[in-house]
N, C-alpha and C positions, 0 to 999 in steps of 0.2 A: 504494500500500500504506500501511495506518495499524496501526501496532501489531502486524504480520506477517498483518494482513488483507486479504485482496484483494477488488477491486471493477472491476466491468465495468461501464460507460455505455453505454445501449441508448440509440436517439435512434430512435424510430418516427418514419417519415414516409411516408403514402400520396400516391400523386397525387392522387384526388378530394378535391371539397371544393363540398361545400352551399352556402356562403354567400359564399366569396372565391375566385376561381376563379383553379386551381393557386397556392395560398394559400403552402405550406411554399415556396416558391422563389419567392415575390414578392420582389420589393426592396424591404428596407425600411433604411433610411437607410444607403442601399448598399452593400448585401449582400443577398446571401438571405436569407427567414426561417429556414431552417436553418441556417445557417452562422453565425446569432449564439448557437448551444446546442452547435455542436462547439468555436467557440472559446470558451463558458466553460469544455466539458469536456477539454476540451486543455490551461488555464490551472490546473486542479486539481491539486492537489499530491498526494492520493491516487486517483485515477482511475487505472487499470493500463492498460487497453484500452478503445476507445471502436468502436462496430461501429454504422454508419448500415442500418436496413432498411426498404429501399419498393421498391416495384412501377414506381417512374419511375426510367428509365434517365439523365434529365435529375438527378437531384436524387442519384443514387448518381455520376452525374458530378461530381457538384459537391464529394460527399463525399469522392470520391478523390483530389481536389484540393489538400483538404485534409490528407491523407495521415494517412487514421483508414480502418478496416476496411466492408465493405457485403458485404448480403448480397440477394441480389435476393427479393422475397418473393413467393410463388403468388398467383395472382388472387382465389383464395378467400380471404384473408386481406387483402386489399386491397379490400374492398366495405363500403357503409355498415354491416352489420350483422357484421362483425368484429370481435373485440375486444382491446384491448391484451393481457388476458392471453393470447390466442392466440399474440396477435404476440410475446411474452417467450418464450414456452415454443417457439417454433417458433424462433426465435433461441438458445437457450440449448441446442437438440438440434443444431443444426447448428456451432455454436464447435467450436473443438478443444482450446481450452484451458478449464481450469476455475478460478473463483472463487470467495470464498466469500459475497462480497454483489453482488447489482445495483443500477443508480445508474439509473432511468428520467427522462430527460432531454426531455420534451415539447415539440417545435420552436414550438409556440405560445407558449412562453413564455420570449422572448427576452429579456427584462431580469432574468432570475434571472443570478446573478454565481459566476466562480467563488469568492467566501467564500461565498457563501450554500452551494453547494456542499459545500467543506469543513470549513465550520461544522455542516452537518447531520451530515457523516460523525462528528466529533468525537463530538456526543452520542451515535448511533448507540453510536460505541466507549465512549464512557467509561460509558453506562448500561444496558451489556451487554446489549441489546434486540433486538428483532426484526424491528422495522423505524423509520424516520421519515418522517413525512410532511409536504410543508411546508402551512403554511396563513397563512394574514391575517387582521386583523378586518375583519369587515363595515363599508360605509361607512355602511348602515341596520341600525337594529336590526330584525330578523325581526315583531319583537313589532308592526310598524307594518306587519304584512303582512298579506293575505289575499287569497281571491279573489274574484271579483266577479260577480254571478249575470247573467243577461242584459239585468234591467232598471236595471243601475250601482246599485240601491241599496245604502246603507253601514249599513245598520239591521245590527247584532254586528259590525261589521267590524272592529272594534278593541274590548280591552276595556273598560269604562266603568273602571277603575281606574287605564289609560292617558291619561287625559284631560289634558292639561295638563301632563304630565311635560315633562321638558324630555331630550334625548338622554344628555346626558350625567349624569342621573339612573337610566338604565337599566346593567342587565348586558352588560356586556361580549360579543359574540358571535365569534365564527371563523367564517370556512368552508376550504373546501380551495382553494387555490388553481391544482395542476394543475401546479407546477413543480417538483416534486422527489421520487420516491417511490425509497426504498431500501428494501433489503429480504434477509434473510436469505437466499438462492440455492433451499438445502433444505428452506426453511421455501415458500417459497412455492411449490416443484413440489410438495410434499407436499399443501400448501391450495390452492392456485390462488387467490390474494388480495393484494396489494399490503399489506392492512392486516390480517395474521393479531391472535393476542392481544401484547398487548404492545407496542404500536405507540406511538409518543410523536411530539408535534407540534413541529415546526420551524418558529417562527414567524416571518413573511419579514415586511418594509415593506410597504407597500400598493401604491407607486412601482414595486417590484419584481416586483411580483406581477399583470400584466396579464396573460391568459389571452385570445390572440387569436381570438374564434370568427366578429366580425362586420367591418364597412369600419371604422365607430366605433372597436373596439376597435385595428385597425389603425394610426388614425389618429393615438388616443391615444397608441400604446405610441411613434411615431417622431415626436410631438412629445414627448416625456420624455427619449427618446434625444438629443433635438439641444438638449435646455437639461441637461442631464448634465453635472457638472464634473469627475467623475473618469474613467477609464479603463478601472474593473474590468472591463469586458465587453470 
């Protein structure tokens, strides 16, 4: 609770997994990959209740473990084309108790902390909003993007006013990083949206903010973890 507001931490985790196979319960610098997103939300100072939902009997083992809430989840909700907001809303009818913000807690992304945590709720409350979202700066700027037709040529592919700049001559850019989405309870059964109006960004380090989808990124995030010199996670 912050300021007589209450918050639930949803920690989605299906079994499948496209690119890392049974990814959320890999070990990674020993532990599961879910178990390093219950204990930041366990470690939260405002966090009320923490409730783990997947369709693997192995990974709500793990969360019981832990001694945080699960709720088993239908198989229709546990297939590629399923989507978080399902999975909030199908969790949020089955609670018995009621809050007034949710805290979605994405097990890919184990090195968010809990300050990062309740750093975002702070802003949350202090600038009476509707949701926050965390994000990072890009490591490239977008402006050096584009795509590439079949025969690789780069004729427009960058503008010609781009030429020469150096990075740190350009704008600043964000993206979402996928580690934090809070969000008003009623505002989002109302919208079904993580980011209704009013949404303000929670800007996380870049260190913190790895977003596990492939081995690489795996790789990255538990070589970070094993030169880490503090504890917060």
């Amino acid at each position: 609770m912050h300021k007589k507001k209450t918050f639930l931490g949803i920690i989605p985790a299906r079994s499948g997994s496209k690119r890392i196979l049974n990814k959320n319960k890999r070990i990674l610098n020993g532990k599961p990959l879910i178990q390093w997103s219950i204990n930041a939300a366990k470690k939260s100072k405002y966090i009320d209740s923490i409730v783990v939902s997947s369709d693997d009997d192995q990974i709500l083992s793990i969360a019981q473990e832990q001694d945080v809430d699960i709720l088993k989840r239908p198989d229709f909700l546990a297939s590629n084309t399923s989507t978080t907001v399902d999975v909030l809303l199908h969790t949020l009818e089955k609670i018995e108790d009621t809050f007034d913000y949710l805290v979605l807690l994405q097990p890919t992304s184990p090195l968010r902390t809990s300050l990062d945590i309740d750093q975002a709720i702070e802003m949350l409350i202090d600038r009476e909003t509707n949701s926050v979202v965390s994000v990072c700066q890009t490591q490239h700027s977008p402006l050096w993007c584009n795509t590439l037709p079949e025969s690789g040529i780069m004729d427009n592919f960058m503008s010609k006013s781009l030429e020469g700049k150096r990075s740190q001559d350009l704008e600043t850019y964000y993206r979402l990083n996928g580690a934090i989405y809070i969000v008003k309870i009623s505002k989002f059964i109302k919208e079904k949206s993580l980011m209704p109006n009013n949404t303000y960004a929670y800007v996380m380090d870049q260190f913190n903010s790895i977003d596990i989808d492939t081995l690489y990124d795996f790789i990255c995030a538990e070589a970070i973890m094993k030169n880490r010199v503090d504890d917060e996670l």
